[in-house]
C-alpha positions in Angstrom: 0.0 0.0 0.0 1.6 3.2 -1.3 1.7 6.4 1.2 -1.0 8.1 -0.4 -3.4 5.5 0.0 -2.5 5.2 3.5 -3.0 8.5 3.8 -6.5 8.9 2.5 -7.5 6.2 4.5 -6.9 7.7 7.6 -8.4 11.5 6.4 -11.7 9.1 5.5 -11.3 7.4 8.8 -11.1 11.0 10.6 -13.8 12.2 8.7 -16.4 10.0 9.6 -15.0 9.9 13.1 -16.0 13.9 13.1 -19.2 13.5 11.5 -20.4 10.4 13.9 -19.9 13.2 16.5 -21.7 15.9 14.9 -24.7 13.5 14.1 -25.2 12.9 17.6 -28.2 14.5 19.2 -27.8 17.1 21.7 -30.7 15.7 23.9 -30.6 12.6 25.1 -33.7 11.3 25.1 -36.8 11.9 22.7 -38.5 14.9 21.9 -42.4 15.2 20.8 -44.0 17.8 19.5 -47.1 19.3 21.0 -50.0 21.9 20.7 -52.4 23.2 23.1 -55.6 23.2 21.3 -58.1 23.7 24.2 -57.7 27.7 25.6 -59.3 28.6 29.0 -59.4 31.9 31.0 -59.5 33.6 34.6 -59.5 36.4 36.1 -57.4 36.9 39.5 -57.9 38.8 42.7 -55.5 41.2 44.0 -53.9 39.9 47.2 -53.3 43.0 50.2 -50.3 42.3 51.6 -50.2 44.8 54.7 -46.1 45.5 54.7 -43.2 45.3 52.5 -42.3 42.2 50.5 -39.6 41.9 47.1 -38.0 39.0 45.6 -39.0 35.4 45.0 -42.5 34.3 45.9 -43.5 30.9 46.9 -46.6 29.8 48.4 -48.5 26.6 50.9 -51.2 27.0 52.3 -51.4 29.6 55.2 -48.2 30.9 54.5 -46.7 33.1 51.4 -42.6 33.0 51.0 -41.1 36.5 49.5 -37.3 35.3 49.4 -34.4 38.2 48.9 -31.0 39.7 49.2 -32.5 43.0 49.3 -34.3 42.8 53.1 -32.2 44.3 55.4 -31.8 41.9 58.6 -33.3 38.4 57.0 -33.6 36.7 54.2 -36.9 35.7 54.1 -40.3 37.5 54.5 -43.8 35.2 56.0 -47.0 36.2 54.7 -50.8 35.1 55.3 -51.7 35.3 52.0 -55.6 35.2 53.3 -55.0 38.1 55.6 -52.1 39.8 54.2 -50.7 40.3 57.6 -46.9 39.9 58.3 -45.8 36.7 59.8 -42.4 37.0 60.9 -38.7 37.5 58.9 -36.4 34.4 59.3 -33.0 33.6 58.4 -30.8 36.3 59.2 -28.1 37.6 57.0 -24.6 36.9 58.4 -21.6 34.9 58.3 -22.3 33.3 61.9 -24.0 29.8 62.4 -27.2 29.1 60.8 -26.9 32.8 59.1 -27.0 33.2 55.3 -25.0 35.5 53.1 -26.5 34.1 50.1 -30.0 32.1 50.0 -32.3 29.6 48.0 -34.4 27.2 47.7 -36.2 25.2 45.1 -40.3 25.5 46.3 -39.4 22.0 48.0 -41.9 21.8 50.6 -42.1 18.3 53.5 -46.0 18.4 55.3 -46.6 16.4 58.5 -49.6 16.1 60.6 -49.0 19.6 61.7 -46.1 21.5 60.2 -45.1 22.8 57.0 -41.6 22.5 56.0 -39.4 24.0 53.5 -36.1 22.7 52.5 -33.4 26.3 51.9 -30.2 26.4 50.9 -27.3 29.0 51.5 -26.2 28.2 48.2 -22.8 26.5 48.5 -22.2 24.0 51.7 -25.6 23.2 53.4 -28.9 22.3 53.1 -31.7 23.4 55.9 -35.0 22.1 56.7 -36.9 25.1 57.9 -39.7 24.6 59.8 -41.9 27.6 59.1 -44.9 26.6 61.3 -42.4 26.7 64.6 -40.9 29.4 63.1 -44.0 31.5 63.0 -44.9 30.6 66.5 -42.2 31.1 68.2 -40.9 34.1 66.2 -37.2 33.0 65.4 -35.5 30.8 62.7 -36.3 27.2 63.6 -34.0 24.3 61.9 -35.7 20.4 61.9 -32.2 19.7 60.3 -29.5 20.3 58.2 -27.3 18.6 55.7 -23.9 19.7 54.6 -23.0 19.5 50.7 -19.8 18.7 50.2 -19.3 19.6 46.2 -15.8 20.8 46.2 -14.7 16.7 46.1 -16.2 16.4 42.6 -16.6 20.0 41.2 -15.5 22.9 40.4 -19.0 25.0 40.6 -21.7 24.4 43.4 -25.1 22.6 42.2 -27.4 24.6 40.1 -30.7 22.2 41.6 -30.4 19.5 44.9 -33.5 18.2 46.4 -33.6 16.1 49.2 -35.4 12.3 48.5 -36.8 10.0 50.9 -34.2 7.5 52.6 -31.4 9.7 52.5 -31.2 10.4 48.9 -30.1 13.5 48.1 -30.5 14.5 43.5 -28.6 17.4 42.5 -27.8 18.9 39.4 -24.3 20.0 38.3 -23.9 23.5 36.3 -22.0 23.5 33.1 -18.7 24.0 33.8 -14.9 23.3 32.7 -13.5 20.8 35.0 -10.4 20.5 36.6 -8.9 19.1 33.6 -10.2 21.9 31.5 -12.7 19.5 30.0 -16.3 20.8 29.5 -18.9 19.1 31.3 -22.2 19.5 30.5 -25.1 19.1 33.1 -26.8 16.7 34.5 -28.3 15.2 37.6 -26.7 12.5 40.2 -28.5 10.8 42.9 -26.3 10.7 45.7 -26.5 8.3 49.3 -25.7 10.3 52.4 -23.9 13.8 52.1 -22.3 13.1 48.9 -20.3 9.7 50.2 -22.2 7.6 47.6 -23.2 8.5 44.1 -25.4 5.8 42.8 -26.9 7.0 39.7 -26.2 9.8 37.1 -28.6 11.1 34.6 -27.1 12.6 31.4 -29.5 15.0 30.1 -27.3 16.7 26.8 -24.8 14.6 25.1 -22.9 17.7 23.3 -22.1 21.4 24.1 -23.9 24.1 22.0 -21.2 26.3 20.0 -22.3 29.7 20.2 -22.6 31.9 16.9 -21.5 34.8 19.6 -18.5 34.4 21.9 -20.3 37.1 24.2 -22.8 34.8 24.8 -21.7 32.1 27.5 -22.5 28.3 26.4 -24.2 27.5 29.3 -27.0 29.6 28.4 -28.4 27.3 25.9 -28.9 24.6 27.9 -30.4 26.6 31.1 -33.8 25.6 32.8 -36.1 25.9 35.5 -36.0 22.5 37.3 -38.7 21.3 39.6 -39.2 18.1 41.8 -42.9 16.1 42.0 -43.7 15.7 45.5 -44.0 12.2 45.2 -40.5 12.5 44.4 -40.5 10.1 41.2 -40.0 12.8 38.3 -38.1 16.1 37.8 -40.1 18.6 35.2 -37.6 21.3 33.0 -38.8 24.3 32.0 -36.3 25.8 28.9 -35.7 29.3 28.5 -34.2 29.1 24.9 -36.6 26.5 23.4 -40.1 26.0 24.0 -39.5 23.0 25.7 -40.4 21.1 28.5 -38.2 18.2 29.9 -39.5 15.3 31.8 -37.3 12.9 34.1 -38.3 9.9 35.4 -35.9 9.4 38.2 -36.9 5.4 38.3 -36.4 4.4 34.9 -34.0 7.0 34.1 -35.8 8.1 31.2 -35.7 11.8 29.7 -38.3 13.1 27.3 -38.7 16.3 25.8 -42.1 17.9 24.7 -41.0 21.0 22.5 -44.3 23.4 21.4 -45.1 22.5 18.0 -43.4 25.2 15.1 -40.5 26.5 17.5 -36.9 26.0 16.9 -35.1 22.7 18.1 -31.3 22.8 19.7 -29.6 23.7 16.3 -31.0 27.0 16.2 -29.3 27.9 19.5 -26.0 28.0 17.6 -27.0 30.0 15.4 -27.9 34.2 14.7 -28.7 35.0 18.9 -31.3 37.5 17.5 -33.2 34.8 16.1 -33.3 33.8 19.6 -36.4 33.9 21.8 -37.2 33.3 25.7 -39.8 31.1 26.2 -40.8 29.4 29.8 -39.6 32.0 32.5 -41.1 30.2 35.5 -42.5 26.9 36.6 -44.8 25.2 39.4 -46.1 21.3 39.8 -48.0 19.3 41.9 -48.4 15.6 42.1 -51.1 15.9 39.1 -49.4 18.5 36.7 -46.7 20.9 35.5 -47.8 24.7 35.1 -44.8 26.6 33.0 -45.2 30.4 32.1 -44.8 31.4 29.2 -43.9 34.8 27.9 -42.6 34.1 23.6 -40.4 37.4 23.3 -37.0 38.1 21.7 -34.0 37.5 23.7 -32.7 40.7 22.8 -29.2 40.2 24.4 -30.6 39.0 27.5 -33.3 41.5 28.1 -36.3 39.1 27.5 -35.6 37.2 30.6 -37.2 41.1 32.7 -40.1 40.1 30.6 -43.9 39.0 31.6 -46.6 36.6 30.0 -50.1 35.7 30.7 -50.1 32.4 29.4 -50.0 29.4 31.6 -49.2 26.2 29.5 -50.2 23.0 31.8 -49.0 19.7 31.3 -49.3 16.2 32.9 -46.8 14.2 34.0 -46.5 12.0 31.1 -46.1 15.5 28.7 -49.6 15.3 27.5 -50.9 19.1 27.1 -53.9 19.3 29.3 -55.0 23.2 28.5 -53.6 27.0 27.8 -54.5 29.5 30.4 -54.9 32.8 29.6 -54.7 35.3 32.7 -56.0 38.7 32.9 -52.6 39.9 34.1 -49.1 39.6 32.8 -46.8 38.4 35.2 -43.5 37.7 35.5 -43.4 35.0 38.2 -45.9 32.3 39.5 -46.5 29.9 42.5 -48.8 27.4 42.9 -50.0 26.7 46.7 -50.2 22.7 46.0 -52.6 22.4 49.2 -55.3 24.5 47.8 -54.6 24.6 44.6 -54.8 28.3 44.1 -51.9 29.9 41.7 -50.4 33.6 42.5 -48.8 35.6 39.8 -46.9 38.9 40.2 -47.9 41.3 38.0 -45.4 43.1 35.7 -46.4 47.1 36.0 -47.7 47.3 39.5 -45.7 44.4 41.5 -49.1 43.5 43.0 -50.0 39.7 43.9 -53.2 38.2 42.4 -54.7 35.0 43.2 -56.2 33.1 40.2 -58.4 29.9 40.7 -57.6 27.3 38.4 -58.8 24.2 39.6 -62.2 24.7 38.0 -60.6 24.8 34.9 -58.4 21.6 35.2 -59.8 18.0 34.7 
């Protein structure tokens, strides 16, 4: 075999080497298209809150959640969202035990006979269950427990998403990041056994990094969602910002499934012209019966569609079937969804008031 043979050989060989690699999907699972063809409406009532709340709302029951950096002694401001009156601040800003300089938490709640609980995070090393029934009574922070994160031993960025199973599980998701060996890794979710000791499972969700069009534009944009758990703890729902897409995990059979609205642009748009880019699903809510995603369909406009509002609510079941548009007589620019009563709040977008809207009539 003369030199030149050889050597097309082995530029075919690389070749198709290269192009097996490009022909791989970058989601790894399968994705079905879907419409929402039944369109419902409601009107919502505006909620008086009787003193100062910002930031990030969540709500259960009695009690209404505004999370933020920008209250001055605690992180977190208790509402009756019936009443509107004030129920205490907890979790004070500070660097000294149990205090938070920053804070989280993924609308995780844990009920018993007589408590509601809400698992918080300050972001980087631990994990708290807070206890806002005792917390309300008594008037100071109360802790049922707390579990460190150790993340440093495996990464290089703390955990975008953890929530805390039953029997000690503990699923978090890693950020996109470049490892230690300046490799990229992509994100995905690990179920873990104890604080970290034991990883047991991993769940790849993308197989290949997005190449942006723009180097101003950070690759792990593309690939950005709003993650939450089912309370029976079985599946994990993913809103997309980029894509009209909704991701389902099943955490038991490990698979992931993507329901992307019908006549919007799959994964290789993202690497393409970012002002052919939109923002889609800006916020998300579920219960044991369905996912509730809001969506606003505006241009990304460098970054400035993600201030932006919608008034539709696109609601899905657990299996990805589309169970009915809601259209609501305010545009908001963040939901929650009390999952005892089944009442959704919305903040609206000119006036920062809180309505409540009653969907349940409108669901099967």
């Amino acid at each position: 075999m003369n030199k030149n043979h050889s050597f097309l050989i082995f530029l075919i060989a690389l070749f198709s080497f290269y192009s097996r690699k490009d022909n791989v999907p970058y989601f790894n699972g399968e994705i079905e298209s879907i419409e929402f063809t039944e369109k419902k409406y409601v009107s919502g009532d505006l909620v008086d809150l009787r003193d100062v709340y910002t930031g990030y709302m969540s709500v259960n029951d009695s009690i209404m959640v505004f999370s933020s950096s920008k209250y001055r002694d605690y992180r977190m401001n208790c509402f009756n969202p019936f009443s509107g009156n004030l129920q205490g601040e907890f979790c004070r800003i500070g660097r000294g035990p149990n205090e938070f300089i920053n804070f989280t938490h993924t609308e995780q709640y844990i009920y018993d006979e007589e408590d509601i609980k809400l698992w918080v995070s300050d972001n980087f090393y631990k994990h708290y269950l807070l206890n806002l029934t005792s917390s309300i009574k008594k008037q100071e922070t109360v802790f049922d427990s707390i579990i460190r994160i150790n993340w440093r031993k495996d990464w290089v960025l703390p955990f975008s998403f953890i929530f805390i199973l039953d029997d000690d599980l503990i699923l978090a998701k890693n950020q996109d990041q470049t490892g230690r060996n300046n490799e990229y890794i992509l994100c995905s979710y690990h179920l873990y056994k104890g604080n970290l000791d034991t990883k047991i499972r991993d769940y790849t969700l993308y197989n290949k990094p997005i190449k942006p069009s723009n180097q101003n534009i950070p690759a792990n944009l593309f690939y950005m969602s709003l993650d939450r758990i089912k309370p029976d703890h079985t599946k994990i729902a993913m809103s997309m910002y980029l894509l009209g897409q909704i991701n389902i995990l099943d955490l038991q059979t490990g698979i992931l499934k993507g329901f992307r609205l019908k006549d919007t642009e799959d994964f290789s748009a993202l690497s393409g012209d970012p002002d052919n880019l939109s923002i889609y699903y800006i916020d998300i809510c579920t219960d044991n019966n369905y996912i509730y995603a809001l969506l606003v369909n505006t241009p990304f406009a460098g970054g400035e569609g993600f201030d932006k509002s919608g008034n539709l609510l696109h609601i899905l079941d657990w299996d990805g079937n589309p169970v009915c548009e809601i259209q609501l007589d305010k545009n908001v620019f963040q939901i929650a969804l009390d999952q005892q009563k089944g009442l959704l709040y919305g903040i609206d977008e000119d006036t920062d008031l809180v309505y409540r809207f009653d969907i349940q009539p409108l669901l099967p």
